[in-house]
C-alpha positions in Angstrom: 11.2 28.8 1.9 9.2 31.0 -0.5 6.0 30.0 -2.6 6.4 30.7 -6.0 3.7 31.9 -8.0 5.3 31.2 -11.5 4.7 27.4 -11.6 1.5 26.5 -12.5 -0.4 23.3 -11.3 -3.5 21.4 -12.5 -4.4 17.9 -11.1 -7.3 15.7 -12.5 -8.5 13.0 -10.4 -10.0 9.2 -10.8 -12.0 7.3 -8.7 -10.6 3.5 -9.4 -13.9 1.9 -8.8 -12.5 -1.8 -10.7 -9.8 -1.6 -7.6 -11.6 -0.3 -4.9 -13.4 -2.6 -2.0 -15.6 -0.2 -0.1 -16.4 -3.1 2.2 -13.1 -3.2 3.6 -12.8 0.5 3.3 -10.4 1.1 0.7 -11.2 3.7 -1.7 -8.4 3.9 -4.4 -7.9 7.3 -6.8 -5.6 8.1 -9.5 -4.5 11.7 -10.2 -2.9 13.0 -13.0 -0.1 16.2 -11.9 0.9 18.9 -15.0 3.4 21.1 -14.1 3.7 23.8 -16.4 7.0 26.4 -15.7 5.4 30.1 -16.2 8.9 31.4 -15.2 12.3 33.2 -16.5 14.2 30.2 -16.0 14.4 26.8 -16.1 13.7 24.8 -12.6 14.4 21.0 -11.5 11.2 19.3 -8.9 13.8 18.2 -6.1 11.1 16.9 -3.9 7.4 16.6 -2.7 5.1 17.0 0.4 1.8 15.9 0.5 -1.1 15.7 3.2 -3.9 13.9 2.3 -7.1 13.7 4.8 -10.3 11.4 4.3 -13.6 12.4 6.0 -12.7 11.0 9.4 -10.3 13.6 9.5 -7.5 10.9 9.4 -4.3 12.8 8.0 -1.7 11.1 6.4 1.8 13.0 5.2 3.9 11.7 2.3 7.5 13.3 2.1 9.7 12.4 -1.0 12.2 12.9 -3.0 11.2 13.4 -7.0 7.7 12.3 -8.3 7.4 8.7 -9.4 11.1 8.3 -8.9 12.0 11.2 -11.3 13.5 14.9 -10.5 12.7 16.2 -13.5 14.4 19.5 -14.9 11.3 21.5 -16.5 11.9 24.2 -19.0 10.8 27.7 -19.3 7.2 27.7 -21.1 7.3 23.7 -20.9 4.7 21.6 -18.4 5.6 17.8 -16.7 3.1 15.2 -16.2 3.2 12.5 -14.2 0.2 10.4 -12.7 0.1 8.7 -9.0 -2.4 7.3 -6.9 -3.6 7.5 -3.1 -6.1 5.1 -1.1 -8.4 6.1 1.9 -10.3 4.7 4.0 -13.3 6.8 3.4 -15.2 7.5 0.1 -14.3 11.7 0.0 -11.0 13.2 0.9 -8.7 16.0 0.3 -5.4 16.6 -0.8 -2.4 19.4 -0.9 1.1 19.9 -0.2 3.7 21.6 -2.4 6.4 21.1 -4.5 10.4 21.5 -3.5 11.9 22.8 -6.7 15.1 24.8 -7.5 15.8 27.0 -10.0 18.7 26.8 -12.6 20.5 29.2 -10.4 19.9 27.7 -7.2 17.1 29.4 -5.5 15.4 27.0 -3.5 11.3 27.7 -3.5 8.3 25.4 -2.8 5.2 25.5 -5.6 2.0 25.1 -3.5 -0.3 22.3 -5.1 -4.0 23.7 -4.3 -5.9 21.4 -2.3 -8.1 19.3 -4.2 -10.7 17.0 -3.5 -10.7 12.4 -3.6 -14.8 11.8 -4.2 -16.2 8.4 -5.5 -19.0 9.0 -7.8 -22.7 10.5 -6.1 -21.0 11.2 -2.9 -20.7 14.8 -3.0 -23.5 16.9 -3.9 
């Protein structure tokens, strides 16, 4: 499966501190996912991979189909948003996987999402 550099993706991420028990070592984190479609034709998100690692080095991997129960069809020149959430175990992890998506035509591609780092507040530096 090819990478296709035409889709373009930002995430933003939120430390949930109000939901969050570092005691018991659950460090919750929203993130918000645009999609924009930089390409010559429209394409549909069929399905997503993630791998998400805390700072033990713990790796968790979340196949799927959609995002947030959607496959959403996204034009040429148009973006998708859509936020989720993860938990660790730790206060600082990573994330990154990539996108299945398909074009109006039927080529089959993956869109990387670049890996991006889970922090709670003052614990990088």
């Amino acid at each position: 499966m090819n990478i296709h550099p035409d889709i373009d993706i930002l995430i933003n991420m939120e430390y949930l501190e109000n939901e969050s028990e570092p005691e018991r070592k659950r460090f919750l984190f929203s993130y918000t996912v645009t999609i924009t479609n930089q390409g010559k034709h429209p394409v549909r998100l069929l399905d997503r991979y993630w791998c998400i690692t805390d700072a033990n080095e713990h790796i968790q991997e979340v196949h799927g189909e959609g995002v947030i129960g959607l496959q959403p069809d996204i034009e040429v020149g148009k973006s998708f948003q859509y936020t989720s959430g993860a938990m660790l175990e730790t206060a600082v992890g990573t994330m990154e996987g990539y996108y299945g998506m398909m074009t109006a035509d039927g080529e089959m591609f993956n869109a990387k999402i670049p890996p991006f780092t889970l922090a709670a507040p003052n614990r990088l530096h």
